[in-house]
C-alpha positions, 0 to 999 in steps of 0.5 A: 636537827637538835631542836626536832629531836628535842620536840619529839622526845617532849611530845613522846613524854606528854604523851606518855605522861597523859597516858598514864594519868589516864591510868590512874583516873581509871583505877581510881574510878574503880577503886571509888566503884567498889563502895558505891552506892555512897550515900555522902549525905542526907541529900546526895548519893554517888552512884558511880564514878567513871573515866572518860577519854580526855583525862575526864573524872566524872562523878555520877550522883542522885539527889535524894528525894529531889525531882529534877522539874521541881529544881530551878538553878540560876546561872548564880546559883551554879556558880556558888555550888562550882565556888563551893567545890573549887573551896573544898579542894583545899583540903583534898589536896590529890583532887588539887593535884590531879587537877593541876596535871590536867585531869578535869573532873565532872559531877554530874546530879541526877534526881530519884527517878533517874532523870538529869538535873545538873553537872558542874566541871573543875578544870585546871583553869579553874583553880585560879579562883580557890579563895584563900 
């Protein structure tokens, strides 16, 4: 009986604790929402930033004067943009974290003319491949 009680009170706080991760994915979208469009660089602008069911931060951005036809990513190519990502959480260390607690956060890249291009995800299992 103990140790039902004791599964339930663990399912009850993960449930809890997830539900307000959710909650704060979702007031940081908005907070990130009130600054966009953010031109991050001469390349990209982040239009928006949503949160999506599941602990999901996505990140919504158009690559400035680039068509999606005209871009041809290898599989090493996009594993060198995901490797570059994973690199820069290093100094992002509320990204680090959210991500260690399960947030999984999604960039996704569309063109100038709206049209999709690219996405890369960080997970959790992900962080094991941060250089040093």
């Amino acid at each position: 009986m103990k140790k039902l009680l004791f599964i339930l009170v663990c399912s009850v706080m993960m449930f809890a604790c997830g539900d307000a991760l959710q909650q704060q994915i979702e007031v940081a979208a908005q907070l990130v929402n009130n600054s966009c469009p953010q031109k991050l660089n001469e390349q990209i602008t982040l239009t928006s930033v949503q949160a999506k069911p599941g602990l999901v931060l996505e990140y919504n951005a158009t690559l400035n004067n680039v068509l999606a036809k005209d871009l041809n990513l290898s599989e090493s190519t996009m594993l060198q943009l995901k490797q570059q990502m994973l690199d820069a959480l290093k100094f992002d260390q509320q990204a680090y974290k959210m991500i260690q607690n399960g947030v999984s956060y999604k960039y996704k890249y569309y063109d100038s003319t709206g049209q999709f291009a690219y996405e890369v995800t960080i997970c959790q299992d992900d962080l094991k491949n941060i250089g040093n």
